[in-house]
C-alpha positions as CSV (number, residue, x, y, z in Angstrom):
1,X,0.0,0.0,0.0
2,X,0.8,3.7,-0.6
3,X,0.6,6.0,2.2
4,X,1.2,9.3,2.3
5,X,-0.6,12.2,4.5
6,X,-2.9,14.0,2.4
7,X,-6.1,16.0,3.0
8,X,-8.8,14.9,1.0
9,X,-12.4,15.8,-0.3
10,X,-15.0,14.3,-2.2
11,X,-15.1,17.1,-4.6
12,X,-11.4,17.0,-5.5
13,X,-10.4,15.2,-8.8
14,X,-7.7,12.3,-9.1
15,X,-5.8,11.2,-11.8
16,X,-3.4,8.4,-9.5
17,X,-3.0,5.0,-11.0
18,X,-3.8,2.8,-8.2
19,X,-7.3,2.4,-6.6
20,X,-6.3,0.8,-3.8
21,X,-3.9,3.3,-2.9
22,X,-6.5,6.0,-3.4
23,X,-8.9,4.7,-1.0
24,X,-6.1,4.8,1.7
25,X,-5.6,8.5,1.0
26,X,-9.2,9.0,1.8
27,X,-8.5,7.1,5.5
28,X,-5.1,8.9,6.2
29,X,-7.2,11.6,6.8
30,X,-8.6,9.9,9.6
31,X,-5.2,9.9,11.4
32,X,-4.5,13.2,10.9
33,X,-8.3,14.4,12.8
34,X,-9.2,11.6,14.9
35,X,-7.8,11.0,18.3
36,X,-6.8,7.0,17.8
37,X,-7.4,4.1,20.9
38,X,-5.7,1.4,19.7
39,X,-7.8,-1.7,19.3
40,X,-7.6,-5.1,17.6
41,X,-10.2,-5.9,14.6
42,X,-11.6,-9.3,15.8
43,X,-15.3,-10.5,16.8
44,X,-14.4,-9.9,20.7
45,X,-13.9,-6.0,20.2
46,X,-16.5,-5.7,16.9
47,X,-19.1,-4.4,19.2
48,X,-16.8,-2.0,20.8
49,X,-15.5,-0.7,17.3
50,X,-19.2,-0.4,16.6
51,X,-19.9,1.8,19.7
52,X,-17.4,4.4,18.8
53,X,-14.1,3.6,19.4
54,X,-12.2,4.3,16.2
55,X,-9.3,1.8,15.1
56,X,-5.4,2.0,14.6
57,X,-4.5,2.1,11.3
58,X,-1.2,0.4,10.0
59,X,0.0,3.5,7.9
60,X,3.8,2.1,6.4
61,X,3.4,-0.8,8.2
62,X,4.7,-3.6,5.7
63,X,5.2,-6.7,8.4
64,X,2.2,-8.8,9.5
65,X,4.0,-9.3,13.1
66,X,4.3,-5.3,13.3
67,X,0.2,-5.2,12.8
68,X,-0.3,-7.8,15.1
69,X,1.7,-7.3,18.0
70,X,0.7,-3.5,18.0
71,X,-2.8,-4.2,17.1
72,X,-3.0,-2.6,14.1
73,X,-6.4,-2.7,11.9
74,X,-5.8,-6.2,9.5
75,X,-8.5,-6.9,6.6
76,X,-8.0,-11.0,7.0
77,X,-6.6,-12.6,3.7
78,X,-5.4,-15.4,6.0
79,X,-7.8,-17.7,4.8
80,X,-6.2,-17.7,1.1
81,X,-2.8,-17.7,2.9
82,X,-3.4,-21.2,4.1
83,X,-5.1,-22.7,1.1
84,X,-2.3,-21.5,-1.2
85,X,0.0,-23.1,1.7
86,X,-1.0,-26.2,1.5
87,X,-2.7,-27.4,-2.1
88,X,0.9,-27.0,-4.1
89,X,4.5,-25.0,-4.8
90,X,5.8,-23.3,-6.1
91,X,4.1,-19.9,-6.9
92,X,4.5,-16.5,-9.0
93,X,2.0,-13.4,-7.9
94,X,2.3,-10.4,-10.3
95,X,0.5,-6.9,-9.1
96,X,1.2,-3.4,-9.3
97,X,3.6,-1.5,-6.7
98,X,2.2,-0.8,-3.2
99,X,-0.4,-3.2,-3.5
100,X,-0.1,-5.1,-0.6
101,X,2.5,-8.0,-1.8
102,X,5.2,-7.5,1.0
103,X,2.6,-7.9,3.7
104,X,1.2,-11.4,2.3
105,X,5.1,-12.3,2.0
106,X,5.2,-11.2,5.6
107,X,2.3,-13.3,6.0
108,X,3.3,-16.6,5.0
109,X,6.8,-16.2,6.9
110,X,4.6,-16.0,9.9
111,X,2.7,-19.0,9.3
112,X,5.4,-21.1,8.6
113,X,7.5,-19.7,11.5
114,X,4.8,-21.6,13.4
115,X,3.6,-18.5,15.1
116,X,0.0,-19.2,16.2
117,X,0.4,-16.6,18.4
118,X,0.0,-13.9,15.9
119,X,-3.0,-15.2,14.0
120,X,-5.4,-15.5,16.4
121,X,-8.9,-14.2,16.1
122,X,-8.1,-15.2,12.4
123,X,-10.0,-17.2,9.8
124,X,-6.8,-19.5,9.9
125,X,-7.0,-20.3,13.3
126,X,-9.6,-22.5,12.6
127,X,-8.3,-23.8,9.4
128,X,-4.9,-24.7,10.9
129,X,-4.3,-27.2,13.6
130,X,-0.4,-28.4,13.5
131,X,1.2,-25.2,13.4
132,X,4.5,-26.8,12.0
133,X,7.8,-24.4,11.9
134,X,10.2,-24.6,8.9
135,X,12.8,-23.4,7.9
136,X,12.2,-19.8,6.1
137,X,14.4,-18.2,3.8
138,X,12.9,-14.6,3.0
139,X,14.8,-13.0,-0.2
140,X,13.5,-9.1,-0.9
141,X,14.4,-7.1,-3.7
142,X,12.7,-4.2,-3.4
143,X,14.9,-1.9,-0.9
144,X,18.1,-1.9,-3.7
145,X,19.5,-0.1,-6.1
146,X,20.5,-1.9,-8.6
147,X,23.0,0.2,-11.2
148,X,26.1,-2.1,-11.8
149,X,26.8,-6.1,-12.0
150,X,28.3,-6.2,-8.7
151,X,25.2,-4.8,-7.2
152,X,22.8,-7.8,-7.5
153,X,25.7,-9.8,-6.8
154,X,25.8,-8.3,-3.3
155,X,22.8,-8.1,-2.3
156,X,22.5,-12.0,-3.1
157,X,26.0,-12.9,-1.8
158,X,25.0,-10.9,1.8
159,X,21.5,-12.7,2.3
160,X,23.1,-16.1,1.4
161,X,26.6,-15.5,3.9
162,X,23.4,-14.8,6.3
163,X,21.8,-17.9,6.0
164,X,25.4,-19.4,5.8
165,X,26.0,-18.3,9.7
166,X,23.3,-20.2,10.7
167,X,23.7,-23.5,8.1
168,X,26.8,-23.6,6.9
169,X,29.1,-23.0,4.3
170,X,31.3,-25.4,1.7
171,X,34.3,-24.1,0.1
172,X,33.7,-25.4,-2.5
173,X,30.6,-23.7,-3.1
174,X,32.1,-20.7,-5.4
175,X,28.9,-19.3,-7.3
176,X,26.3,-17.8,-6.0
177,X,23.4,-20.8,-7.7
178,X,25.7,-23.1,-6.1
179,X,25.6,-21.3,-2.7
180,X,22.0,-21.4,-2.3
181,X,21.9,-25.2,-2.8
182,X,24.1,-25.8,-0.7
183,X,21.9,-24.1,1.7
184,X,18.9,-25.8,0.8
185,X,20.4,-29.1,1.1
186,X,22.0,-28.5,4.5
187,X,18.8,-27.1,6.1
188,X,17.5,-30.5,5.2
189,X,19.8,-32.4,6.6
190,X,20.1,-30.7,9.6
191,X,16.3,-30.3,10.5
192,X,14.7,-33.0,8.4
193,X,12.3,-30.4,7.7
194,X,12.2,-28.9,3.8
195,X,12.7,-25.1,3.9
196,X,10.4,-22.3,2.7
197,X,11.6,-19.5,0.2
198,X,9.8,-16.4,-0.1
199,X,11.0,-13.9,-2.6
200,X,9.6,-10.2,-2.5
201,X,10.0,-8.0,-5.7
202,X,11.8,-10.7,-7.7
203,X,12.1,-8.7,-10.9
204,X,13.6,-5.6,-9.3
205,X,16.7,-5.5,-10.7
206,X,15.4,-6.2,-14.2
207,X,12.9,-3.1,-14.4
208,X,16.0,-1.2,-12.6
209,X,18.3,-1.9,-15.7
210,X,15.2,-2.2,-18.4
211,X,17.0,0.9,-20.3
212,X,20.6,-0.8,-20.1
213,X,20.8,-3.6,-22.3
214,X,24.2,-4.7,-21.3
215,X,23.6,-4.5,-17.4
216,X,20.1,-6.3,-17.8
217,X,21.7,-9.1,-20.1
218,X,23.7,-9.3,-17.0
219,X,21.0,-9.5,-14.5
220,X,19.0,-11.7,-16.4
221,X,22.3,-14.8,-16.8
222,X,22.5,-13.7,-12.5
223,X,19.2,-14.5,-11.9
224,X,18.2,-17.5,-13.9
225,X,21.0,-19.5,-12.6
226,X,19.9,-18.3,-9.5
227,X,16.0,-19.0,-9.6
228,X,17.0,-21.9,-11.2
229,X,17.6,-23.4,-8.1
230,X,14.3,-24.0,-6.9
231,X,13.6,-26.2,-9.6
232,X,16.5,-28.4,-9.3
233,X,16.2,-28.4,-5.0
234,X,12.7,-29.3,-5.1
235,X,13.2,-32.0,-3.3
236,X,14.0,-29.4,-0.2
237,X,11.1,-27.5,-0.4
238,X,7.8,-27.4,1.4
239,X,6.6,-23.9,-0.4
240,X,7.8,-21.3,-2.7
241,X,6.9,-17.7,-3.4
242,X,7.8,-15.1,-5.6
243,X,6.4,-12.0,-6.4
244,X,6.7,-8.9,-8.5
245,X,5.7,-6.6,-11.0
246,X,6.4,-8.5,-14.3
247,X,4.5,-11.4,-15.7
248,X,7.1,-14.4,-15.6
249,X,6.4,-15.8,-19.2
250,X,7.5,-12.5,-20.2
251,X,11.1,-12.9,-18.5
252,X,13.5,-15.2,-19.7
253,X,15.0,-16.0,-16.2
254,X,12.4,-18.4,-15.5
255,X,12.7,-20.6,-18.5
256,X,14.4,-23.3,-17.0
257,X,11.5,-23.0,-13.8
258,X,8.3,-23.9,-15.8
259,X,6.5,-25.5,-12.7
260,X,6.1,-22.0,-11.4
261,X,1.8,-21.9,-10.9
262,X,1.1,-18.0,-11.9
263,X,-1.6,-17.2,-9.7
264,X,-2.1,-13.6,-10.8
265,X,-4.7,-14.0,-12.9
266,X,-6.7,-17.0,-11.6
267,X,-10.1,-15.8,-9.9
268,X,-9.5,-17.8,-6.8
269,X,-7.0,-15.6,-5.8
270,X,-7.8,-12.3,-7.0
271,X,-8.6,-10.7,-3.7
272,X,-5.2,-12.1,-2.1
273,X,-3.8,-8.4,-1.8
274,X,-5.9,-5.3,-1.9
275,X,-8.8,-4.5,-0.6
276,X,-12.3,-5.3,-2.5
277,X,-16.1,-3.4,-2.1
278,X,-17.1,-6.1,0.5
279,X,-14.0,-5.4,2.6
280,X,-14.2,-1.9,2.8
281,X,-17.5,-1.7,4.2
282,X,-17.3,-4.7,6.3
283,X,-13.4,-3.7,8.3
284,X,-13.6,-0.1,7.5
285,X,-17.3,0.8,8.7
286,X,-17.2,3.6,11.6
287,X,-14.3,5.1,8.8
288,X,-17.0,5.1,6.5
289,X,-19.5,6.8,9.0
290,X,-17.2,9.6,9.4
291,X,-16.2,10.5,6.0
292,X,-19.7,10.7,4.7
293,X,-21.0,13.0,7.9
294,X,-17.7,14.7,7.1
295,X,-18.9,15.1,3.2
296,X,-23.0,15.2,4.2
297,X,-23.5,12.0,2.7
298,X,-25.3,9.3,3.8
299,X,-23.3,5.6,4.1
300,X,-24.3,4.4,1.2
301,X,-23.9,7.5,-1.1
302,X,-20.0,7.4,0.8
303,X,-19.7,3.8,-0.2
304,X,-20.8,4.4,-3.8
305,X,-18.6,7.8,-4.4
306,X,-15.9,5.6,-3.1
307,X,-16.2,2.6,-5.7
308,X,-16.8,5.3,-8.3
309,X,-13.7,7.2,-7.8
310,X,-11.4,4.1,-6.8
311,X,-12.7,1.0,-7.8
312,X,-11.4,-0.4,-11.2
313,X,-8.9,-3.7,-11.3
314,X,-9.3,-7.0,-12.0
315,X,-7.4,-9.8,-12.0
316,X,-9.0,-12.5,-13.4
């Protein structure tokens, strides 16, 4: 999600490209005029939230512990988070900047970190009854720059000597593809458990150099060989998830993965990030109130000028 503080009203005009995003401007507001009590969105404090007591909003909050813990406001996608846990691997989401992806990476590290702790009040608490910990291995993109060969290079030689401290290292393990299977193979044998990778932004460095075909040629051999991995260490993994901005088929660096399952388009999953109609009025009611006495509307003249300003993709 984008957040940023802004003022706005209904008779303003937008031109932004993201709806989601839009509709948080629309709630920053509520930060910036509402004194906050801090309350957690589950069906114990519902009937408080109902009686007045306005919620805590996770403005630049990108980790699902961080909302949790501090009991931030959480629409619950957690339901979606364990079906796509455990029916296959490995997967590909592609969606548009700020729309939620980190968090749902943040999500699954969670669950498969075991901690039960943190989901409670949740659809998946009922779904979930093992609460099994792996071993997670969290890759993210996103916070780089990426302007030269060596700087992929380091960012992926830094998280793998990190995950070397804790598994090990062998000598004779001298490229960076060979590295990471050596990883995957020693978590294995140390745990008997099969590990979880979760990659955030995997395309990153390609839309970085998209204007520099020498440095993206470059990027593109990096990566392939790298990705490549979890294809041929399949036999260490429980789950797998990458996502970004790019549709894989259109990237060459997962030619050699072609068990990837894109997800981005398939209908069962098109609510996984975001937030749709139904979500907004059902988590974001008493917000709702406020904006439309703020605007002289009634609730459902708010709700409608908010799909009509803000409501618009589709991914199926």
């Amino acid at each position: 999600m984008l957040f940023v503080w802004y003022k706005v009203s209904f008779d303003e005009k937008w031109s932004h490209g993201s709806a989601v995003c839009e509709t948080v401007y629309f709630f920053v507001e509520f930060v910036c005029v509402f004194p906050w009590k801090c309350v957690s969105l589950n069906n114990q404090n519902r009937e408080k939230i109902m009686d007045g007591i306005l919620r805590k909003l996770p403005i630049g909050i990108q980790t699902f512990e961080g909302i949790r813990k501090d009991n931030y406001l959480y629409v619950d996608k957690t339901a979606m988070v364990y079906q796509l846990a455990n029916v296959g691997k490995p997967y590909f989401l592609s969606r548009p900047r700020r729309f939620g992806k980190s968090l749902l990476i943040s999500t699954f590290e969670a669950y498969f970190q075991g901690r039960k702790d943190l989901f409670e009040g949740l659809a998946i608490e009922k779904l979930e009854t093992e609460w099994k910990e792996y071993p997670v291995f969290h890759l993210d993109l996103n916070a780089e720059k990426y302007d030269s060969k060596e700087a992929l290079e380091q960012v992926l030689s830094r998280n793998l000597s990190l995950w070397e401290d804790r598994w090990g290292k062998d000598a004779a393990e001298d490229t960076l593809a060979s590295r990471f299977a050596g990883v995957l193979r020693r978590t294995y044998e140390q745990t008997g458990k099969q590990a979880v990778v979760l990659i955030d932004e995997y395309d990153k460095p390609l839309l970085q150099a998209i204007l520099d075909e020498p440095l993206l040629e470059e990027y593109r051999r990096t990566l392939k060989a790298f990705y490549g991995v979890l294809k041929s260490a399949d036999r260490y993994l429980r789950f797998v998830f990458l996502t970004g901005v790019t549709k894989f088929a259109q990237v060459s660096v997962f030619s050699d993965l072609n068990q990837l399952n894109d997800i981005s388009m398939k209908p069962a999953y098109a609510t996984v990030c975001g937030i749709t109609k139904d979500e907004l009025v059902e988590t974001f009611t008493p917000e709702i109130d406020n904006l439309g006495e703020k605007n002289g509307l009634t609730f459902d003249e708010t709700v409608c000028r908010l799909t009509a300003l803000y409501d618009g993709y589709h991914f199926e």
